[in-house]
N, C-alpha and C positions, 0 to 999 in steps of 0.2 A: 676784576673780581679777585678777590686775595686769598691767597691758601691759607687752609686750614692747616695749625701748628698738628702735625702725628704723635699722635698720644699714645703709650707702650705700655702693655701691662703693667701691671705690680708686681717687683721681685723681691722678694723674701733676702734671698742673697746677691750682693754682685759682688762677683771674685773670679780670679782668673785662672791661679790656683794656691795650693795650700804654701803658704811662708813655710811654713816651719818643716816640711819636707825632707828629710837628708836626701842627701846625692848618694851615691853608690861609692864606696872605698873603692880606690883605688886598687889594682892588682887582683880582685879579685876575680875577672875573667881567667886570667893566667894560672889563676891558685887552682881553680875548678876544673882547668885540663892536665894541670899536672895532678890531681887526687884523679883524676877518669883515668887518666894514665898509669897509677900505677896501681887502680883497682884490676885494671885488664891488664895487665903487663907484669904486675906483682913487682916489689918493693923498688929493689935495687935492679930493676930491668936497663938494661944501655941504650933503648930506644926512648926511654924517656929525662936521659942527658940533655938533649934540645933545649925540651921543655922547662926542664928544672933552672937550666941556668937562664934563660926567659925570665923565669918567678925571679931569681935571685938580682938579677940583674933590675929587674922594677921593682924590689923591694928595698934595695940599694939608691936607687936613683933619688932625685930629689921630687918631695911631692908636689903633687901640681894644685896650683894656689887655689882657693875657694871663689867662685866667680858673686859677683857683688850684689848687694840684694836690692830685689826689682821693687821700684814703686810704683809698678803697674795698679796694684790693688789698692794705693793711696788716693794714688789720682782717680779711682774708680769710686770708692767713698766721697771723696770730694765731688764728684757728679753725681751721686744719687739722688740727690735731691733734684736737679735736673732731669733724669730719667723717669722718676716714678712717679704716680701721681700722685695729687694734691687732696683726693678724697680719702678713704679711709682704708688704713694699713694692716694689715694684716698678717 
């Protein structure tokens, strides 16, 4: 007896997620402990030396490269027509 092909709803969208996304800047974890820092500490406080030269030191460094863009959602386009079905779309 032969199986039947599994037939999947209809989707409106298939994507993985959004392309056009930014990533997070760089240093900006560091940037946010060193402003908590010197909201609680006040300006020029010497407990938030550490920190400061942290910031300056990854602000200084070099940045880290953009990682390459995924054609997960190309290849997902390219199957849709395989996934969804052949009656009427919606």
């Amino acid at each position: 007896m032969a199986h039947k092909p599994i037939r999947l709803p209809p989707l409106k969208v298939l994507r993985v997620h959004d392309p056009k996304r930014r990533a997070e800047p760089h240093c900006v974890a560091v940037m946010s402990t060193v402003l908590a820092c010197w909201a609680s500490a006040g300006y020029n406080a010497a407990g938030c030396a550490a920190v400061e030269n942290q910031l300056r030191a990854c602000m200084d460094g070099p940045k880290p490269t953009p990682p390459g863009a995924s054609t997960v959602n190309y290849h997902l386009a390219r199957m849709k027509k395989h996934v969804t079905s052949r009656g009427k779309e919606t």
